[in-house]
N, C-alpha and C positions, 0 to 999 in steps of 0.2 A: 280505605278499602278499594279494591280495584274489581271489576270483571273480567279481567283476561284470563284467561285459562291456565291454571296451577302447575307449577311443575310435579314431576313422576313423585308419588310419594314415598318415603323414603324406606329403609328396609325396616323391618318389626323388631328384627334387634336392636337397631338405634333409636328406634320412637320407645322401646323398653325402656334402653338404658338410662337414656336420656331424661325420659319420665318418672323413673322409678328416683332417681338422684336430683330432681326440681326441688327449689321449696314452692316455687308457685310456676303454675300453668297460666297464660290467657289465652282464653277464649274467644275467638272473633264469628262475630254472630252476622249473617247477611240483616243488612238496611240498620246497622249502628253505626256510629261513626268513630267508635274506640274499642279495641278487646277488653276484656273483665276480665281482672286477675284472681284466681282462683288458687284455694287451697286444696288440696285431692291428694289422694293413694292411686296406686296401681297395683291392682291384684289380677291374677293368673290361676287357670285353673286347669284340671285334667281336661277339659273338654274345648278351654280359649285361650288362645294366645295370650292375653292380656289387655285389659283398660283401665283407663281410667273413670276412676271416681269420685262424684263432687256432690252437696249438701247446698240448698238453697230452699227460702221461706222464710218465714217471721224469727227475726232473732237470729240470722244467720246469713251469711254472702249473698248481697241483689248477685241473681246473674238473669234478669229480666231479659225475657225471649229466648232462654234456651226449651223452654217445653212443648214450643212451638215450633222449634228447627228440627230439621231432620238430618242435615248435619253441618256442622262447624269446621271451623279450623283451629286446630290447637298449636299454639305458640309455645315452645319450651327455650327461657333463656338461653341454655348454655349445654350443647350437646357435648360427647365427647369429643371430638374435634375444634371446642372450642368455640362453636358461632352454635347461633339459634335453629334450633328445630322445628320446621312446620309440616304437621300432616293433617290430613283431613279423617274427620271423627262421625259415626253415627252414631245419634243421638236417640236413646235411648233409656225408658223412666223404670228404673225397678221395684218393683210394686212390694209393699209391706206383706209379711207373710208367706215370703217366695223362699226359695232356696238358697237362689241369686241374694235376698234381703240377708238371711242367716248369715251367711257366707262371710258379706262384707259390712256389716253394720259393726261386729265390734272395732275391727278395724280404724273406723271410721270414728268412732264414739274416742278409741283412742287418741286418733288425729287430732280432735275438736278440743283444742286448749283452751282453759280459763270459761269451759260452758257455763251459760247462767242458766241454775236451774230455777222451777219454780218449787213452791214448800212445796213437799213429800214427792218431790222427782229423785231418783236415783241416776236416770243417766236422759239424756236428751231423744234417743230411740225413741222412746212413744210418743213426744213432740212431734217429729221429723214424721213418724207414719201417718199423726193426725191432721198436719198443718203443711209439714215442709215436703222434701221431695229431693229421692236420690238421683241421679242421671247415672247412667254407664254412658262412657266417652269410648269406644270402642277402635280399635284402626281399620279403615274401609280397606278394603283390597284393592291392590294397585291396577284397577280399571279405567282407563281414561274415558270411555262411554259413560261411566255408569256414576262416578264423579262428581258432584255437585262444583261448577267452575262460578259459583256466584259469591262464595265466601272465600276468596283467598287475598291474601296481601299484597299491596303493589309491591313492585321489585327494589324501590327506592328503601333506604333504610330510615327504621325512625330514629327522631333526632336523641332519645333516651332509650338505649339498650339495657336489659336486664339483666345480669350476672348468678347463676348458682353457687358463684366461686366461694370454696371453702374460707372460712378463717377461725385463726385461732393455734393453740398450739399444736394439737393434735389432731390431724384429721379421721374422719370415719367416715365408711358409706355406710351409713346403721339401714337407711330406708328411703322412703319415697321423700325427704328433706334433705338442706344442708345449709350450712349457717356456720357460726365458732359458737364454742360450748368449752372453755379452761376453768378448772379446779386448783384456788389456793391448794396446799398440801394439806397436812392432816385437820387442819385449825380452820381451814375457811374453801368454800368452794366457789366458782365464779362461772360467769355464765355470760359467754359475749356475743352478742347476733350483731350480724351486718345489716344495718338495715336504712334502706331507701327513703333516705328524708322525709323521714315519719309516717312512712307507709306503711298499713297496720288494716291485715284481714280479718274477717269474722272470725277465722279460724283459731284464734287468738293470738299469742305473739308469733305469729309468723313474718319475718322480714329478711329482704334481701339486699344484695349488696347492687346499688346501681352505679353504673360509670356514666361521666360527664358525659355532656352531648360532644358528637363528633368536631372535630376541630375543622377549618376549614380545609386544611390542605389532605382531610380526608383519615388523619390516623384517630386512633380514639387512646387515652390512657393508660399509660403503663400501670397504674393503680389502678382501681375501677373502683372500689371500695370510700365510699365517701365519709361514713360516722359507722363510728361502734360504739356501740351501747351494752356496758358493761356490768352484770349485776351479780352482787357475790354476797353468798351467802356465811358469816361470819362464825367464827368461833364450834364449827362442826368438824367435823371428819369426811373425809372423801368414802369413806365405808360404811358411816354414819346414814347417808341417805343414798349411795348406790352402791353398795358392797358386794351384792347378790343381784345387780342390774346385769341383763333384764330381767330373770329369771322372779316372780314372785308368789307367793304361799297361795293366794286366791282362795283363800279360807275364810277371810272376812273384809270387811272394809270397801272400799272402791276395786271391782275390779282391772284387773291389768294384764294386756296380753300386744306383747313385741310386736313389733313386725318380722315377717319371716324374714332372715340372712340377719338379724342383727348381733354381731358380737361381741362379746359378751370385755369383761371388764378387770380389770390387774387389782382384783377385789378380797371378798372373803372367800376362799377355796372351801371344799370339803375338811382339808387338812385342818386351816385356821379356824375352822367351827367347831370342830375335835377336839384340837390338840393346837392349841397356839402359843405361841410363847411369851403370853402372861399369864398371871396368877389369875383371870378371868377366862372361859370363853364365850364369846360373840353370841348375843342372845336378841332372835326379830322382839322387835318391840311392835305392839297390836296399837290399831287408831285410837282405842280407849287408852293408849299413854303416849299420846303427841304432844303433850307437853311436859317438858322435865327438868331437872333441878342443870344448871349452867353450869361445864364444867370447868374445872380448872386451866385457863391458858394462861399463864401468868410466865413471865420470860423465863424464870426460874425453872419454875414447874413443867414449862416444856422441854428443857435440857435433861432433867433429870429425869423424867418420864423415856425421851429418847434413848438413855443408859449408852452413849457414845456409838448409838448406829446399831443397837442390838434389839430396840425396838418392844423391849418385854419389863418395862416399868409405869404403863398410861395406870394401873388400878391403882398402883403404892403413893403418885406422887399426883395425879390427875384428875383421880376421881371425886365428886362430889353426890353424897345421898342425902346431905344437911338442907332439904327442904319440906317448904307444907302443903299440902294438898291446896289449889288443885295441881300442883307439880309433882308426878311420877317421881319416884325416888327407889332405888334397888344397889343393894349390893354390886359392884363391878359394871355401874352402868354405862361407863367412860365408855367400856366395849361394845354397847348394843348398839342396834342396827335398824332401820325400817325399811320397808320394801316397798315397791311400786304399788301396794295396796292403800297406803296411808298419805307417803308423798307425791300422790297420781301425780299431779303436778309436773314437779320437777323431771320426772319419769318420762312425761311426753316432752318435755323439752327434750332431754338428749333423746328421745326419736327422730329431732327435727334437727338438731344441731350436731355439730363436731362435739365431740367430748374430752377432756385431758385429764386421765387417769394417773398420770405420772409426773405431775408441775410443782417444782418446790420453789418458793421464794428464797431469800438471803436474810431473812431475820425471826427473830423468838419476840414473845408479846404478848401486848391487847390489841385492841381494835385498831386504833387513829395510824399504828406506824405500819400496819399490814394495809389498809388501807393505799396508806400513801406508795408503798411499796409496790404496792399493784398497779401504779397508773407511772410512776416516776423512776422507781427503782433504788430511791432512796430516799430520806428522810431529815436530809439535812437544810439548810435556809431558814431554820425556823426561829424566829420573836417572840417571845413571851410579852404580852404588855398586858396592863389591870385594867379595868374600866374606863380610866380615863384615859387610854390610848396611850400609857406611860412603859416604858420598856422596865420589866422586871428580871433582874438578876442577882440572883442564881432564883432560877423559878423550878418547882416541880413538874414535871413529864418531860423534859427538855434537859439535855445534860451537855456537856464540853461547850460548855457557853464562852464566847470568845467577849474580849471589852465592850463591844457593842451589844451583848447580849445575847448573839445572835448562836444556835448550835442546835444539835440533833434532837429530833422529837423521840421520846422513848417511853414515855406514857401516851394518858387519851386527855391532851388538852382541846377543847373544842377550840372552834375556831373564834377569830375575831368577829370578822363579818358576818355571822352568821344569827340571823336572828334569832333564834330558837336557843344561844349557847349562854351557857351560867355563866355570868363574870364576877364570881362569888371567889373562883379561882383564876389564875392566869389562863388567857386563852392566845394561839398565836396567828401571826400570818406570817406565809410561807414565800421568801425568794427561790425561785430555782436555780442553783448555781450552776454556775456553768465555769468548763474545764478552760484552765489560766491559757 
């Protein structure tokens, strides 16, 4: 921290832009001796430019000594122009019961991923009124008199820059976030955040991509993106849990409400709710049937469900309603759908992340080859060996097995190594080949 006197702040466009597209803010507080990174929205209204906003209290992001400041400096990794944004903020507490509180509380409740509630909590709001505490982070007017010069940054840069930089296959500016967010195709979705060597906000999975420290002769990384963390969700549909994203029923279950400009998704149309072209259509599935009978992905069964790219065979060759309570089971379920009421969850991720609505792997299947598929791109290198670390040939899930044994995985053999795998049947380990 420095006391020399801030540069001019910057215009409200860029401290918008720039903030509205952060996954995280810091906050540099006079007489600390590090900013506190913060997860926050920025909302705007008929009557203000725009602030930001942040949650802090029991059970939610230390930001120890902003209630006391009168204002800050707020730190935005990565403006548009590519380097870090700072401008000076007043500090400001929005008191439960306001307008100001109505306004941006759901908002907010949205933001706050993975909240712990307690028994008979619905959302964290009457927490946060009784215990915690919202700030408005506001932008000062560009007054050099009037200016608080005791919270601003020294000029030197720190040795760890923060990056907002997207990743993933498809970018979006949905909201006040940005991260990677890819979806396997119809069969499995995926979910990839960049995120800063295990840096991990109250806000829940919020993470960023950091680049190395500066080098000495002054340049910093042509990557800046250090570890991706990849989590995908198997054997569903991409329309299966965001078809109608953002857009949801708010009829029952957890409520869900966007952020404003978010849009919208290469999903279930009006048309395909009508009139789609299977012998089923597309029906929201309510929180009392989040759990359901597993449908058919079988390598087979997703070729012939596909009907050569015509897309109007998932009910004839896909579908499964062969279960027992407590699994949901219905006629033509292969097509139904949940909305942001049920899998809130997922829902506030892609508010935070890049989304890919349109990503198809290179194979049909189960689990273990999409899997592999997803980090390698193929699924060839693989061993079969029994218990006693003995190479099995010709072994089942593994097929074009060469003299050594060695060929493509094409079932779900678990692995060797792996604690947890049955060696009841062949399991294998994987060389990655590499081109002659």
């Amino acid at each position: 921290m420095s006391d020399t006197p801030p540069s001019p702040q910057p215009p409200l466009a860029l401290i918008a832009e720039a903030t509205k597209r952060a996954g995280v803010i810091w906050i540099a507080i006079h007489g600390q001796d590090r900013p506190r990174p913060a997860w926050h929205i920025w909302r705007a209204g008929p009557q203000s430019p725009g602030a930001a906003y942040v949650v802090t209290g029991p059970g939610e992001q230390p930001l120890p000594g902003l209630a006391g400041s009168g204002r800050v400096t707020v730190i935005v990794p990565r403006g548009a122009g590519g380097g870090p944004v700072s401008w000076t903020a007043v500090v400001g507490r929005v008191e439960p019961g306001s307008g100001e509180w109505d306004e941006v509380i759901g908002p907010l409740v949205a933001g706050r991923l993975n909240a712990v509630l307690a028994e008979g909590e619905t959302s964290p709001a009457r927490r946060w009124a009784r215990s915690g505490a919202v700030f408005r982070l506001a932008p000062l007017a560009d007054d050099p008199a009037a200016r608080n010069s005791r919270t601003v940054l020294s000029a030197a840069s720190p040795a760890v820059h923060l990056s907002g930089r997207l990743a993933g296959h498809r970018q979006r500016r949905n909201s006040d976030q940005c991260g990677g967010f890819s979806m396997h195709r119809y069969f499995r979705s995926v979910l990839a955040a960049a995120a800063a060597g295990g840096l991990c906000l109250a806000g829940g999975a919020a993470a960023l991509a950091a680049t190395a420290p500066q080098q000495a002769h002054g340049h910093g990384t042509a990557t800046p993106i250090q570890h991706v963390v990849v989590i995908f969700q198997e054997n569903v549909s991409f329309d299966h849990y965001f078809g109608t994203y953002p857009h949801a029923a708010n009829t029952d279950g957890n409520p869900f409400h966007a952020q404003p400009g978010t849009p919208s998704v290469n999903g279930l149309t009006p048309a395909l709710l009508a009139r789609g072209p299977n012998s089923a259509n597309p029906q929201r599935l309510t929180p009392a049937k989040a759990l359901t009978c597993d449908q058919d992905h079988a390598y087979t069964a997703e070729q012939q469900a596909m009907d050569a790219g015509l897309m109007d065979k998932f009910v004839e060759f896909t579908n499964n309603s062969d279960c027992s309570p407590p699994n949901f089971s219905a006629p033509g379920l292969v097509m139904d759908y949940y909305d942001g009421n049920t899998v809130t969850g997922l829902w506030n991720y892609a508010q935070h992340y890049a989304m890919s609505d349109n990503f198809y792997d290179t194979e049909f299947g189960p689990s273990t080859p999409g899997a592999l598929n997803l980090v390698s791109g193929q699924t060839g290198g693989a061993t079969p060996l029994n218990a006693a670390g003995q190479v099995v040939n010709p072994a089942s899930g593994v097929g074009s097995q060469n003299a050594s044994g060695v060929g493509t995985v094409v079932g779900d053999p678990d692995p060797f190594y792996d604690g947890c795998a049955s060696h009841s049947n062949p399991t294998v380990t994987i060389t990655p080949l590499r081109p002659a």
